[in-house]
Each structure stands twice: as structure tokens, then as C-alpha cells.
C-alpha positions, 0 to 999 in steps of 0.5 A, a space after each residue: 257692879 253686877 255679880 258676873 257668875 253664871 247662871 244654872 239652871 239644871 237644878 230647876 229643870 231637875 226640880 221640875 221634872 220631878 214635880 211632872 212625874 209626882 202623882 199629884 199631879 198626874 191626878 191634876 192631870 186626869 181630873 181637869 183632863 190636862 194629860 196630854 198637854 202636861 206630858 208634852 211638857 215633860 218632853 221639854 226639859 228631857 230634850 234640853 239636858 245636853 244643851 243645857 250642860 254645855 251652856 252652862 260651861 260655855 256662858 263663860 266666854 259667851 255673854 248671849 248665851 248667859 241671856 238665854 240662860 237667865 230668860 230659861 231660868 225665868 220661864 222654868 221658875 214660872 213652870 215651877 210655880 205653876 206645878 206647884 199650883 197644880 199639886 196644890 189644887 189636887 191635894 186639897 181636892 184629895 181632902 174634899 173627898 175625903 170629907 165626902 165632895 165628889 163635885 168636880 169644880 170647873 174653875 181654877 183659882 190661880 194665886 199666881 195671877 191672882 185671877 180665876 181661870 174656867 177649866 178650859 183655859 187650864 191647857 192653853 195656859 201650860 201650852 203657853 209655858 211649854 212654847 216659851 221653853 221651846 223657843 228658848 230650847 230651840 236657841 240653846 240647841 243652836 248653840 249646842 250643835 253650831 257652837 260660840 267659840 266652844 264646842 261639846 266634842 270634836 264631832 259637832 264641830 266637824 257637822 254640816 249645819 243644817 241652819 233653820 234659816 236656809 229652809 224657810 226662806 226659799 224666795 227670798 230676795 235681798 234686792 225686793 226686801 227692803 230694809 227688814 230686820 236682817 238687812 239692816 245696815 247690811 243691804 250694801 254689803 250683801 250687795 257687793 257679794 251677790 254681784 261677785 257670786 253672779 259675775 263671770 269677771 272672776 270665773 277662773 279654775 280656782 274657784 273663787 273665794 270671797 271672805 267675810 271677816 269680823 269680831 264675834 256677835 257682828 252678824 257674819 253668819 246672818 249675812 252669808 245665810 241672807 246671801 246663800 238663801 238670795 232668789 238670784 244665788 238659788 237660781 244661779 248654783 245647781 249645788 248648795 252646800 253650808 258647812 260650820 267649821 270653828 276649831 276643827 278643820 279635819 279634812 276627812 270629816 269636812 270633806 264627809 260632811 260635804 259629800 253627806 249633804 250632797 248626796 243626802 246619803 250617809 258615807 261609810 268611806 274611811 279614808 280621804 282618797 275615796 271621799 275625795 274622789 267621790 265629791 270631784 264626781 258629783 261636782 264635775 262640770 256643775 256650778 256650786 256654792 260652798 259656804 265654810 261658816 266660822 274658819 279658825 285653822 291657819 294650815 294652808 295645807 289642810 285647806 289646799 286638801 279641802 277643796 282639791 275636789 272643787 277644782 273640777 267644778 264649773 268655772 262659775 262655782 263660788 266659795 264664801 268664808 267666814 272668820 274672825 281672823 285677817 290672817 285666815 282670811 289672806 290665806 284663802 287668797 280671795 278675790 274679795 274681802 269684807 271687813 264687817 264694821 259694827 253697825 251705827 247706833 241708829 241701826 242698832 235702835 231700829 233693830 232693838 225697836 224691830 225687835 221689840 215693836 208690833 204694829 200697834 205698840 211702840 216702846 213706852 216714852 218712859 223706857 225710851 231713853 233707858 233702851 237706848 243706853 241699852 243699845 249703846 252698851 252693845 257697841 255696835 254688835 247686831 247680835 248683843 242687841 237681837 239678844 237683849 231685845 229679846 229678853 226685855 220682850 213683854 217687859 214694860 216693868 222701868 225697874 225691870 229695864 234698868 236692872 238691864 242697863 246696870 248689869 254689864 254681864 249681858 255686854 260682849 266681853 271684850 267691850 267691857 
């Protein structure tokens, strides 16, 4: 069996911004004219410290996380390489001049590749790495601030998460979609919820609750944001709010952090009667949406507390909650509730295929049945595929797929 240890990166990332920061290769830098384009990549590991630490003290008890640890891991070993490439391109032009060669060469020889590179395509080339570290940044960063079970402190879980997909979908409508990669196995589901967030057969004073509740890595959270960015619900709700919650459910926090994304406007408010008393203002006579991603508190007080505001918004105002937990669930006293099921093995391949797939390749004959033993090992959860599909992106390598298949560290914990 696979060693289940966790995978560190900070060392790396340490290594590498010492190498950034050598002379050596600022002098790389200048002579092949590669200056900015190394110091945006210094930028990167700077940014990632905080993220990084607690991924790595949360992979523990998060199987995604560890993936993208390892995939960081991978991009920052290549980084290193090719520093290391650098360094040694400006030491032996350090000893041509000194024996008395002054030409300045316009190719580069990468042993890496093992394949000669002109001088233009050297900045390109460290463009390339930084936008892999970025992207595998920019999951991490997601992790940091939204949380998986864990959290850094108490503040992040208390923020209004400003989740990326909300703003680059505006249009998006589930009923014209089709079945792209997000619906997949979901449409129905959506469906359902769209229909009581647009009905008026269920308008009443309290405004309505409708809970999704499911394991972890089901897909909750895609859906309700494949909800909330719907054409038809950003139409229908004057006021839209998203907030995260997980393990705290501090009303006066929430309660801030839901008038803060109204209003845009940072409150200095210290107690909950004047943030209250402001949020039932604003939302008077208006119709909005609130999205509590992620509820783990059981204290119905502390809920009650939550949205006494609301009962002065419009009838046709919505709430929709996410939760692991029936118990929290039936709390909520809702309207409706969505007991997510895992998806189907075949969803789950056309996902893992979307994933990996363009319009002009297909997965290999030979890594076929390897990728779909891959997929069965997910049992079910939307987000072990997404992840692992896109680890093995760009991977045509058998060994590379089977290694995959053997090591069950990437498995949900619970499924194991």
C-alpha cells in the first residue's frame, strides 16, 4: 500500500525563492532580458506562504487538497530545475568572460528537454511555469479562505465568500446549458430548486428554506452557485447574497458579514441590535436570496437570531442552505429538502473525460481501462474526479496512470 504521509512543499518553495533572489540569476536575468518576467515569478511563492501552511496541516483530513499539494509539489520541482538551468547558463557565461568572450549567445541550451531554446522563447518558457503555479495558487487560495472541514481562525470562517464563479457567469442559464461539465447528473436537481425559488406557492412571512444536504466532495456548493448565478434567479431577486459558514455561526459576524456584501461598505458596528436593525432597513419590502453554504451549527437559537431581519423582506424572498447534516437540515424547518445521492459511474467518466478531453484528443485506447478504475475508486464524488482529472492533465505517461490507481491517498477518506 501507498505511503498516506503528507506531502510538503514549503521547503521547495523556500529553495526556490532563494535561487530567485541569487545574483546569479539576476544577471541570467538582465543578459537574456528576462527581468521582468523572472520577478513576476518570484511574486508567486511570496503570495502562496499562508495558503500553503495551512494545506499542509489541513491535507490530513482532505484527500483533494493533498492533490494539489503533490501537483504544487511537481510544478515547484520543475521551477527549481529550471533555475538551476539559469544559474548554470550565467556561471559558465561568467567564465567565458573571463577568459575574454564578450558575445552574448542567442540560443539556450535546455538539458532538461534536451533541446535548444532561441532567446526569445526563454520568457514565454518561465511565463509558462509561473501560470501553473498560479493556477494550482489560485485552488489553494480557495481552500485558505472558504475552508474543507478545517480553518486557519475563526475570522475566515465568519467571511462572506466572494466565490469566483458568481462573477463570470452572469447569463448563465441552466435550462439553455445543456449538460455541460457542472450539470452533469445535477440538471434535475437544479431544476427542482429553481422552480421553489421562482414559485409564489410557497411565499409566506418566514421566508422560505430550502436545504441541500450531502457527504463532502458531492457537489453541494457547485449546485447552489450553479443556482444562484441562474439567468432566471438573477432576474427574479432584487438582492443577492453568498456567505460560507462551516464551523462558526457567530451571529454578529454573519449578521456583518451579510450587511458588508449588501452594502458594499464596511461596518464599524460593534453589537448586533445596530446591524440588525440596519440589514432589516435594506431589506424591507425587497426580494432576496441568501445562500448559507456549508451550516454545521445545531443551535436553533443562533439561527432564529440570524435571519430575524429577513422576516421583513418580500414574501417572495428565498434562503437556500448547504449541510452535511439531516439533523441541521430539519432544523431549518425547510420547505424542501435535497438529499444530494453521488453521481453514476458513467456521469462520473463523462465528467473525468470533460476534464481531460479537447475537441481533438481523446484519452489513449491504452489508458482507457486504467481511467476508469480511477473513476470507480471515486465512488461516486463529483469533486475526487474533478480532482484527479486534473492531475493526470497532460499525462499520457501508463506508468504515470497506474501509479494513480494504486495509491489510494487521493481516495475520500471515508471510502477507503
Amino acid at each position: 500500500m501507498a505511503s498516506r504521509s503528507n506531502i510538503l512543499v514549503t521547503p521547495q518553495i523556500q529553495e526556490s525563492q532563494a535561487k530567485i533572489s541569487s545574483p546569479l540569476l539576476q544577471n541570467f536575468g538582465y543578459v537574456w532580458k528576462v527581468n521582468g518576467e523572472l520577478s513576476e515569478l518570484s511574486c508567486t511563492p511570496e503570495r502562496i506562504k499562508d495558503p500553503l501552511c495551512f494545506s499542509e496541516e489541513a491535507q490530513a483530513t482532505d484527500a483533494l487538497l493533498k492533490l494539489y499539494l503533490r501537483d504544487l509539489k511537481d510544478v515547484v520541482s520543475c521551477v527549481i530545475a529550471t533555475l538551476d538551468e539559469f544559474i548554470g547558463e550565467a556561471k559558465q557565461r561568467n567564465l567565458e568572460q573571463n577568459r575574454g568572450r564578450k558575445q552574448v549567445r542567442e540560443h539556450f541550451f535546455f538539458s532538461l528537454e534536451n533541446k535548444i531554446s532561441h532567446r526569445k522563447e526563454i520568457g514565454p518558457t518561465i511565463n509558462e511555469i509561473k501560470d501553473k503555479l498560479v493556477k494550482i495558487e489560485n485552488k489553494l487560495e480557495r481552500y485558505y479562505l472558504m475552508g474543507s472541514g478545517l480553518r486557519r481562525d475563526q475570522e475566515l470562517e465568519r467571511k462572506v465568500q466572494s466565490v469566483s464563479f458568481m462573477s463570470t457567469n452572469s447569463g448563465f442559464s441552466i435550462d439553455d446549458s445543456g449538460e455541460s461539465d457542472l450539470l452533469l447528473g445535477r440538471k434535475e436537481d437544479a431544476n427542482i430548486i429553481l422552480k421553489m425559488l421562482t414559485s409564489n406557492e410557497f411565499d409566506r412571512r418566514e421566508v422560505p428554506v430550502i436545504t441541500i444536504v450531502g457527504d463532502k466532495g458531492i457537489g453541494k456548493t457547485t449546485l447552489a452557485q450553479l443556482v444562484y448565478n441562474d439567468l432566471s434567479v438573477e432576474k427574479h431577486f432584487e438582492i443577492r447574497v453568498w456567505v460560507s459558514v462551516s464551523n462558526a455561526f457567530d451571529v454578529i459576524s454573519l449578521t456583518t458579514a451579510i450587511l458588508e456584501s449588501v452594502t458594499l461598505n464596511h461596518s464599524k458596528l460593534k453589537f448586533i441590535e445596530p446591524f440588525q436593525c440596519e440589514l432589516q432597513r435594506i431589506l424591507r419590502g425587497k426580494r432576496f436570496i441568501l445562500v448559507s453554504d456549508d451550516v454545521c451549527n445545531r443551535n436553533l437559537f443562533s439561527w432564529n437570531a440570524l435571519r430575524a431581519p429577513f422576516l421583513f423582506a418580500d414574501r417572495e424572498s428565498r434562503i437556500i442552505v448547504s449541510t452535511r447534516s439531516e439533523t441541521v437540515a430539519s432544523m431549518m424547518n425547510p420547505i424542501h429538502t435535497l438529499n444530494l445521492q453521488v453521481l453514476s459511474e458513467e456521469y462520473c467518466w463523462l465528467l473525468f473525460k470533460k476534464r481531460l478531453c479537447t475537441k481533438e484528443h481523446d484519452i489513449h485506447p491504452g489508458l482507457e481501462a486504467i481511467g476508469r478504475q480511477i473513476v470507480q475508486k471515486c465512488k461516486g464524488l463529483p469533486e475526487a474526479v474533478d480532482a484527479v482529472a486534473n492531475h493526470l492533465q497532460n499525462k499520457v505517461d501508463k506508468h504515470e496512470w497506474e501509479m494513480i490507481l494504486e495509491d489510494d491517498w487521493w481516495v475520500p477518506e471515508e471510502n477507503k
